[in-house]
C-alpha positions as CSV (number, residue, x, y, z in Angstrom):
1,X,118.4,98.4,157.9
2,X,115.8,98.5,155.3
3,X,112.1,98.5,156.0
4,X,111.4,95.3,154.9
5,X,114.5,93.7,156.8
6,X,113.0,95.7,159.8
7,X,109.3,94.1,159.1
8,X,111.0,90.4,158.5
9,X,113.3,91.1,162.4
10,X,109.7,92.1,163.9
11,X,108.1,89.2,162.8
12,X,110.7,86.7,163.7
13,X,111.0,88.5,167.0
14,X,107.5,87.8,167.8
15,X,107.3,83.9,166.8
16,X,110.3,83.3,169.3
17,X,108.8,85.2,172.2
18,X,105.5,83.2,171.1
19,X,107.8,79.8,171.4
20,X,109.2,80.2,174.8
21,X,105.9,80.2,176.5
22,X,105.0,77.4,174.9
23,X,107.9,75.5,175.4
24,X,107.6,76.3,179.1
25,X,103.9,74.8,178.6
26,X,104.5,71.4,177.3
27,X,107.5,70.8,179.4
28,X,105.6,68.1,181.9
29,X,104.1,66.9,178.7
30,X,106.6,64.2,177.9
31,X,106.0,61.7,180.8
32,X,108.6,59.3,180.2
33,X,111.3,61.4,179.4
34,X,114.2,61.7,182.3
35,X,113.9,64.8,184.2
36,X,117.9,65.7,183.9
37,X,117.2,65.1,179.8
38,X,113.8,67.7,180.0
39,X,116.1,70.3,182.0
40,X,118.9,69.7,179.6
41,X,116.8,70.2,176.7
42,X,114.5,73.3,177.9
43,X,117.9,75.1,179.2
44,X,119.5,74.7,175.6
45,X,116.3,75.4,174.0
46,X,115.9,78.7,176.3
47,X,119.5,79.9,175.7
48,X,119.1,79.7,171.9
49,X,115.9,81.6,172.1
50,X,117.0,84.2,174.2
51,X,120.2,84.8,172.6
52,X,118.3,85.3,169.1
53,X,115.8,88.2,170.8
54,X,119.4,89.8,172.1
55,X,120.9,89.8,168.5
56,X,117.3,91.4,167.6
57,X,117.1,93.8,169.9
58,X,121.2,94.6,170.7
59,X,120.6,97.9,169.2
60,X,118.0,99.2,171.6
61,X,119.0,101.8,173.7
62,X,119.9,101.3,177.5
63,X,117.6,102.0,180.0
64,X,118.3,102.4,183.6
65,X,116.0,99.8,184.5
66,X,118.1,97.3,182.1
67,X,121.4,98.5,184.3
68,X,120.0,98.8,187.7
69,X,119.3,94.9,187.6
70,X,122.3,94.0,185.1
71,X,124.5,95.8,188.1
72,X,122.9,94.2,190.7
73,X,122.4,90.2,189.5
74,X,126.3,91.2,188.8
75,X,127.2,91.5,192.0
76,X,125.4,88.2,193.1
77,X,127.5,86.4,190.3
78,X,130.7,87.9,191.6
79,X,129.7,87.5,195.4
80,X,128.8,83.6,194.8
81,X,132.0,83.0,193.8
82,X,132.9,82.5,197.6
83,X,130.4,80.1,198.9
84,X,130.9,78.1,195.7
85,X,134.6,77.8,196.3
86,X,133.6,76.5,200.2
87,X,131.4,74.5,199.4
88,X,130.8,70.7,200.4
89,X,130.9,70.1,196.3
90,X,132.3,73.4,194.8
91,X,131.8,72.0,191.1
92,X,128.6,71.3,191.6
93,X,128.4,74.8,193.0
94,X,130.2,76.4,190.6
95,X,127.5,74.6,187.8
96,X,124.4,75.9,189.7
97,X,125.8,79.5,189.8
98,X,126.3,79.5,186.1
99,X,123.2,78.3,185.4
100,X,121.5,81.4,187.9
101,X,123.9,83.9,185.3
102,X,122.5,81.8,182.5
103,X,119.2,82.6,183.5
104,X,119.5,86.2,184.3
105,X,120.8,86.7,180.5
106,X,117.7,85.0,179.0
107,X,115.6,87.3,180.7
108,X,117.2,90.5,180.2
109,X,117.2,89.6,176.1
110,X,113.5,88.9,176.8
111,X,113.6,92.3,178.8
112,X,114.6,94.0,176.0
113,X,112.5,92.3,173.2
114,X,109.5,92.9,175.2
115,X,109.9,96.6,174.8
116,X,108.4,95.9,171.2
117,X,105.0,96.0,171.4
118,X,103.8,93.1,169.1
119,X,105.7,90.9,170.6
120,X,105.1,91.5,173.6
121,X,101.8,90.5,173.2
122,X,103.1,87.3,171.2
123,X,104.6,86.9,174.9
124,X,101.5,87.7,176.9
125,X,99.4,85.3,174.7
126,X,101.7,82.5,174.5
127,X,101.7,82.5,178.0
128,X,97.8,82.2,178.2
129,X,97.8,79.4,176.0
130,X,100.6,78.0,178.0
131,X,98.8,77.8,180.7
132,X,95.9,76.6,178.8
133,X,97.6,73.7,178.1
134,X,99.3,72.5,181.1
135,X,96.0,72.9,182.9
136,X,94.3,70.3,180.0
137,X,97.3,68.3,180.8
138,X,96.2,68.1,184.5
139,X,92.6,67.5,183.6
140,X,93.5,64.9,181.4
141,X,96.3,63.1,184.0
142,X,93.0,63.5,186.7
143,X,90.1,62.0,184.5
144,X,92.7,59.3,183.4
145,X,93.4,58.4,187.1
146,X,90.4,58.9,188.8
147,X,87.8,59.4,185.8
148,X,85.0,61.6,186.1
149,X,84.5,60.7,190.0
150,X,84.6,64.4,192.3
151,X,88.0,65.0,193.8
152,X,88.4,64.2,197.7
153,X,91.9,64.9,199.8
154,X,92.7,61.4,200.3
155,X,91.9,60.5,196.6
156,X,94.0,63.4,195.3
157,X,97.0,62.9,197.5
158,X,96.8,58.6,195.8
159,X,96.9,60.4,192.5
160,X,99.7,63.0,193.7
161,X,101.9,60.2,194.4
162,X,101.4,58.3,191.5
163,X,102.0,61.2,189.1
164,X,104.9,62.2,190.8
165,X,106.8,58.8,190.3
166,X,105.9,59.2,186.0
167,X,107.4,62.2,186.3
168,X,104.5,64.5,186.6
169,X,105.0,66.3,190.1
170,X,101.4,67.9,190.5
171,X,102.7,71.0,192.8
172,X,105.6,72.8,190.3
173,X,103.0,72.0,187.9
174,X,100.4,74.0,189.6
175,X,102.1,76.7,190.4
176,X,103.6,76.7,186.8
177,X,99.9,76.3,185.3
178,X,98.6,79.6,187.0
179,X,101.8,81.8,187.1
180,X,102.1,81.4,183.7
181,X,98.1,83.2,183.1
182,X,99.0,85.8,185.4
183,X,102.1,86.4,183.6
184,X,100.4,86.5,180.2
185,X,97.7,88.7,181.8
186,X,100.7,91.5,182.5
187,X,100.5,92.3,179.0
188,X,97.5,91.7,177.2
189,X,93.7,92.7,177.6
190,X,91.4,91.2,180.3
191,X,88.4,89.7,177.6
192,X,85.8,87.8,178.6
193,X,87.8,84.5,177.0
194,X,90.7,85.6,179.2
195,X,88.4,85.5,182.2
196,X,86.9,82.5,181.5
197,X,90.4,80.6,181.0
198,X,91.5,82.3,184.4
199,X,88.7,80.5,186.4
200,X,89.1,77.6,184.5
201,X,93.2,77.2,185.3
202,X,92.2,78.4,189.0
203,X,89.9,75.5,189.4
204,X,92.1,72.9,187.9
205,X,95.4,74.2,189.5
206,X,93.4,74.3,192.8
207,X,91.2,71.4,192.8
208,X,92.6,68.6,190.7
209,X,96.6,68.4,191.9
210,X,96.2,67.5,196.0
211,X,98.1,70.7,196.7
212,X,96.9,73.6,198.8
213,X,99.2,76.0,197.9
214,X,98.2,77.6,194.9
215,X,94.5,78.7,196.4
216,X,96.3,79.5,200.1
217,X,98.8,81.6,198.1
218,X,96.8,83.3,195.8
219,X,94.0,84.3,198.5
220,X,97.0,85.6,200.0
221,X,98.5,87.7,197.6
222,X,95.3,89.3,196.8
223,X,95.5,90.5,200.5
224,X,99.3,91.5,200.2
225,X,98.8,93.5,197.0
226,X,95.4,95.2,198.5
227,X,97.6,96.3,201.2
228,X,100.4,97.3,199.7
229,X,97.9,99.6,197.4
230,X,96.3,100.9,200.6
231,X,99.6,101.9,202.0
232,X,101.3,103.6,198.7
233,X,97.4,105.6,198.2
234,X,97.5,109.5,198.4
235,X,94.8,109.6,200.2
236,X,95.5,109.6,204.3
237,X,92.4,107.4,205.7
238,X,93.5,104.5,202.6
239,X,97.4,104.5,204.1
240,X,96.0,104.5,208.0
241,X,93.7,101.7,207.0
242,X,96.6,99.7,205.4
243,X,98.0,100.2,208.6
244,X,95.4,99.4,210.9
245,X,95.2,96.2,208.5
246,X,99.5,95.0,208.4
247,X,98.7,95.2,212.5
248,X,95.6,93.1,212.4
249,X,96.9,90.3,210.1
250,X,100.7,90.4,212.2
251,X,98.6,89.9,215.2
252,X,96.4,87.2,213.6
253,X,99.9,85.3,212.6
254,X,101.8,85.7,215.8
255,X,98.4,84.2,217.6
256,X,98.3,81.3,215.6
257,X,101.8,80.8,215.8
258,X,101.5,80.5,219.5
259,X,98.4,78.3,219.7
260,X,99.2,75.9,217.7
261,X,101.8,73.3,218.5
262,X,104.7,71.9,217.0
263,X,103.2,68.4,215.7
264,X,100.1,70.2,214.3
265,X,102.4,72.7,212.6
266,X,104.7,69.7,211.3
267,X,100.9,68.5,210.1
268,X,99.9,72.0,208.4
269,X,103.0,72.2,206.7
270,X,103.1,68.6,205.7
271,X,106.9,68.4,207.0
272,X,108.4,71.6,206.1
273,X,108.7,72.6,209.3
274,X,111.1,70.1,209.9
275,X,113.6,70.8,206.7
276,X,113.4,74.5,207.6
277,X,114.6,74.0,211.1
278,X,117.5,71.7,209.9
279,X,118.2,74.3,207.4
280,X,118.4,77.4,210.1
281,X,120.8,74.8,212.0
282,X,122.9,74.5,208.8
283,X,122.6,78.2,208.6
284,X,124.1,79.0,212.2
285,X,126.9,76.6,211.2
286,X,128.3,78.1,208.7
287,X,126.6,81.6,208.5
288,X,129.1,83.3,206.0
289,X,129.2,81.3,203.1
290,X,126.7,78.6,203.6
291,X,127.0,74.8,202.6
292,X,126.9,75.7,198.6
293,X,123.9,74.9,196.0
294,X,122.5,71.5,196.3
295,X,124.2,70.6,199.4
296,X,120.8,69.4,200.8
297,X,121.9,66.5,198.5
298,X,124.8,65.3,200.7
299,X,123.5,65.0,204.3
300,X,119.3,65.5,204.1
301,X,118.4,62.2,204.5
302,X,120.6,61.1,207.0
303,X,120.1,64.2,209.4
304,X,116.1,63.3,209.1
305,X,117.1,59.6,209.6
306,X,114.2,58.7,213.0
307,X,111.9,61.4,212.0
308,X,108.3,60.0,212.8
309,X,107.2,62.2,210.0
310,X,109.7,61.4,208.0
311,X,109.0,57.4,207.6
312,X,105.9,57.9,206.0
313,X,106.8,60.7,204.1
314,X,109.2,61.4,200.6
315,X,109.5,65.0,201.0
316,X,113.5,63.7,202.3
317,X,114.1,64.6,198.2
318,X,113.6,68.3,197.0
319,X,115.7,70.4,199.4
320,X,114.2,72.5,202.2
321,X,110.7,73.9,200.5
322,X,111.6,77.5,201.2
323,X,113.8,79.6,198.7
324,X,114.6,82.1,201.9
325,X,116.1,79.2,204.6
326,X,117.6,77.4,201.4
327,X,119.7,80.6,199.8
328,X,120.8,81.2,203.8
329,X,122.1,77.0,204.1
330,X,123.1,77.1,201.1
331,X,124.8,80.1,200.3
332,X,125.5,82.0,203.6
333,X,124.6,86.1,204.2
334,X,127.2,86.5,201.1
335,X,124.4,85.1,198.8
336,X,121.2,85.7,201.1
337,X,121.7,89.7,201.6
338,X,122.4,90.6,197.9
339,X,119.3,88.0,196.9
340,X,116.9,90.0,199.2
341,X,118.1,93.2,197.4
342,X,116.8,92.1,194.4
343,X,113.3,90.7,195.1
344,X,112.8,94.0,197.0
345,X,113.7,96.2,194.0
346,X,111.6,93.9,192.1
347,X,108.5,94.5,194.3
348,X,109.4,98.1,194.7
349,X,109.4,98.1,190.9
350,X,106.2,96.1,190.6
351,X,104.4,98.7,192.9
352,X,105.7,101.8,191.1
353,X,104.0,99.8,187.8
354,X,100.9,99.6,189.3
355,X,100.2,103.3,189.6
356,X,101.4,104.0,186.2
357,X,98.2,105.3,184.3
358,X,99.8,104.6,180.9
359,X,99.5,101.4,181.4
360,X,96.1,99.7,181.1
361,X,94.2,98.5,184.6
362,X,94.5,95.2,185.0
363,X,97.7,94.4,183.6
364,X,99.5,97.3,185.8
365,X,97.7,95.7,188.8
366,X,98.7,91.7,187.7
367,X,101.9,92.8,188.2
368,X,101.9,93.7,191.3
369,X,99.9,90.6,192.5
370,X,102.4,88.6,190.3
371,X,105.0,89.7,192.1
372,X,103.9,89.1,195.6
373,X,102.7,85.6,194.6
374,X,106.0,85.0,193.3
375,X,107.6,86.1,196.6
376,X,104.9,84.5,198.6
377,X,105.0,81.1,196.6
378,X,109.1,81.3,197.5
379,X,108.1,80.7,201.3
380,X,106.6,76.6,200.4
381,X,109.1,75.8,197.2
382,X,112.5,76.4,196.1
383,X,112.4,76.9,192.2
384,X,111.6,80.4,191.0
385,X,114.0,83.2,191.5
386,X,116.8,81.7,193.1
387,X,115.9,78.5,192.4
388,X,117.3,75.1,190.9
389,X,116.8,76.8,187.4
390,X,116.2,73.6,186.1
391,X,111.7,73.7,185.6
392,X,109.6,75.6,184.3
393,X,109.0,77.7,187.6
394,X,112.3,79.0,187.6
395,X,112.2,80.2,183.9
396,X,108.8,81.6,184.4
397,X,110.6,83.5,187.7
398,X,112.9,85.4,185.0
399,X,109.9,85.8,182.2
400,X,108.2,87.8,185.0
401,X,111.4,89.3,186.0
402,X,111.3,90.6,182.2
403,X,107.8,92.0,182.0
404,X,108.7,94.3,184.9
405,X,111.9,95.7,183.4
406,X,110.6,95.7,179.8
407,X,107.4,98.1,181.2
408,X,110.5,99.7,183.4
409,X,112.0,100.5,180.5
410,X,109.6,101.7,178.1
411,X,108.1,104.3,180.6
412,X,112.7,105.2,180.2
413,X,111.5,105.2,176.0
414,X,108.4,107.4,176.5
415,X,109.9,110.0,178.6
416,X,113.3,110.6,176.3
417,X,110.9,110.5,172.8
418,X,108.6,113.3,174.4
419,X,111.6,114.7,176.5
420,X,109.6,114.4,179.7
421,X,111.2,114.7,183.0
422,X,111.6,111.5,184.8
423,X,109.6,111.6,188.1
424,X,111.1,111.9,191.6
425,X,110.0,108.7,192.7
426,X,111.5,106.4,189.9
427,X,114.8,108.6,189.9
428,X,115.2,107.7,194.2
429,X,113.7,103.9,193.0
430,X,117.0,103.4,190.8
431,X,119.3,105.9,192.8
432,X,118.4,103.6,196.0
433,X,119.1,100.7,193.4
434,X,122.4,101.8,192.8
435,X,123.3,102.1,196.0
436,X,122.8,99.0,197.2
């Protein structure tokens, strides 16, 4: 290839990593467009993109990281074969599965694109602007709705409701708005502009869209991640005070837990409680193979039919708000067991990042909170991960996914260019990796 031809592929490799964010950022944008048509659209969009980085970047060398997680979302595809054959609608199954492989190969070409430093940071500043723009999307949906009047609960749950029935459902879009600047701050530098649009996407995501989650999950991911940094420290009285902190906060759960009742919880959880229990039912059922993807579609309204919650409530549509209960009703132990495998190496992963001193402060400790509010988030909503991969918030699941084995991978690059040993703990990370 000559050198200009290798300028020309760089430059073209950063303009599509700097589309995909923004794609994923004007996705709620077009109110009156069906949601089936917007999913349709972003999903051929997404493939196109992703196969172009691929042909970019097919010559890069393999990195362990790249075949650790090409192995083990492999086995997933094979081992979903089964509950899609037994499930209650195995072509729709079948057409859910190959939309999770679908997924997994956009973000292993982005994996391997984002290895290239400039466009990486395309990536990383895409994604800010991204974010940028779906929160003014928000703030203009709010002051169109409500003006410039303060935000109150019972005013923002009226405007919830009506933005959800024009197509604008305020809580993926939160979640999307804020995952999207954490994502972009994985990879470029913390200025004070970067600050400044980080408090103003927390406020909006926070304030503005009725929904409680993203400020109860953030608040607690930033006491994950502390933890989990306590407990991996080389020094003895930070790993003992980890400890002594995992005990407090297990005891503070398991209290609450038992002091508050059923109906209250049901309350909390504004009816989750309820879909996750008739989940774990559908689980015991059939605890093998599970029901198949999307079978919450064939029997959820009907098995919540009397539910005083229920009548007042639409949360019937939208599965069972917990990625974990779904991928065990839905899939079985053959789908749940090699899921969990994953999203532990990926945290695993996103710790071993975070001590890295090569990489800068803040970006090697965003990943790690990414990471856990990723996880964390999975525990209220299905799409991310192992999601519908429909939205934005299961695309931005795989992004992440790619940021972590793109930084994987060029510690791999470093190493063999300055013919460094690899270290013990990233040789047991993939060895364990393998194994499983």
């Amino acid at each position: 290839m000559t050198a200009p031809a290798k300028v020309s592929t760089a430059v073209i490799s950063q303009a599509v990593a700097f589309v995909i964010p923004l794609l994923l950022g004007v996705y709620w944008a077009p109110m009156g467009m069906g949601f089936e048509l917007k999913a349709v659209v972003l999903r051929g969009a997404m493939a196109v993109l992703g196969a172009l980085l691929l042909i970019f970047w097919f010559r890069a060398p393999l990195t362990q990281a790249e075949i650790t997680f090409a192995a083990l979302f492999g086995l997933l595809a094979v081992l979903l074969i089964v509950p899609s054959l037994t499930a209650t609608d195995p072509a729709r199954a079948f057409k859910n599965a190959f939309k999770l492989v679908l997924l997994f190969a956009i973000g292993l070409a982005m994996a391997r694109a984002l290895r290239h430093g400039k466009t990486a940071r395309a990536f990383g500043y895409a994604m800010l602007l991204g974010s940028a723009l779906t929160a003014a999307l928000v703030l203009y949906s709010y002051i169109g709705h409500m003006g410039l009047s303060l935000p109150t609960y019972q005013g923002l749950r009226v405007l919830k409701g009506a933005l959800s029935k024009a197509g604008f459902p305020l809580n993926p879009v939160s979640f999307t708005t804020f995952f999207m600047y954490l994502i972009g701050l994985c990879l470029v530098p913390a200025r004070p502009l970067t600050r400044c649009l980080g408090v103003f996407v927390f406020t909006v995501s926070s304030f503005l869209t009725g929904s409680r989650a993203p400020l109860a999950i953030m608040l607690a991911s930033v006491l994950v991640a502390t933890t989990l940094h306590l407990l991996r420290s080389r020094s003895l009285a930070m790993r003992v005070s980890g400890w002594v902190f995992v005990l407090l906060m297990t005891a503070a759960i398991a209290a609450s837990l038992l002091m508050v009742d059923s109906r209250k919880m049901q309350t909390i959880s504004e009816g989750r409680t309820d879909l996750w229990s008739l989940a774990w039912s559908k689980f015991l059922d059939r605890p093998l193979s599970g029901y198949g993807y999307e079978s919450w579609r064939d029997d959820l309204s009907s098995r919540l039919v009397g539910g005083e919650y229920f009548r007042k409530s639409t949360i019937t549509d939208g599965a069972y708000h917990n990625q974990y209960i779904t991928l065990l009703a839905e899939e079985g132990l053959v789908g749940f067991i090699p899921a969990m495998v994953i999203m532990w190496k990926l945290l695993r992963c996103s710790c071993w990042l975070a001590r890295r001193d090569w990489i800068p402060s803040i970006n090697r400790y965003v990943i790690m909170l990414s990471c856990v509010f990723m996880l964390l988030r999975a525990g209220v909503e299905v799409p991310g991960l192992f999601g519908f991969a429909n939205d934005p918030a299961d695309y931005l699941a795989y992004c992440f996914l790619a940021v972590v084995v793109s930084r994987m991978s060029l510690d791999e690059d470093r190493r063999r260019l300055t013919g460094l040993r690899q270290p013990a703990d990233q040789r047991c990370l993939f060895a364990t990796s393998a194994a499983s």
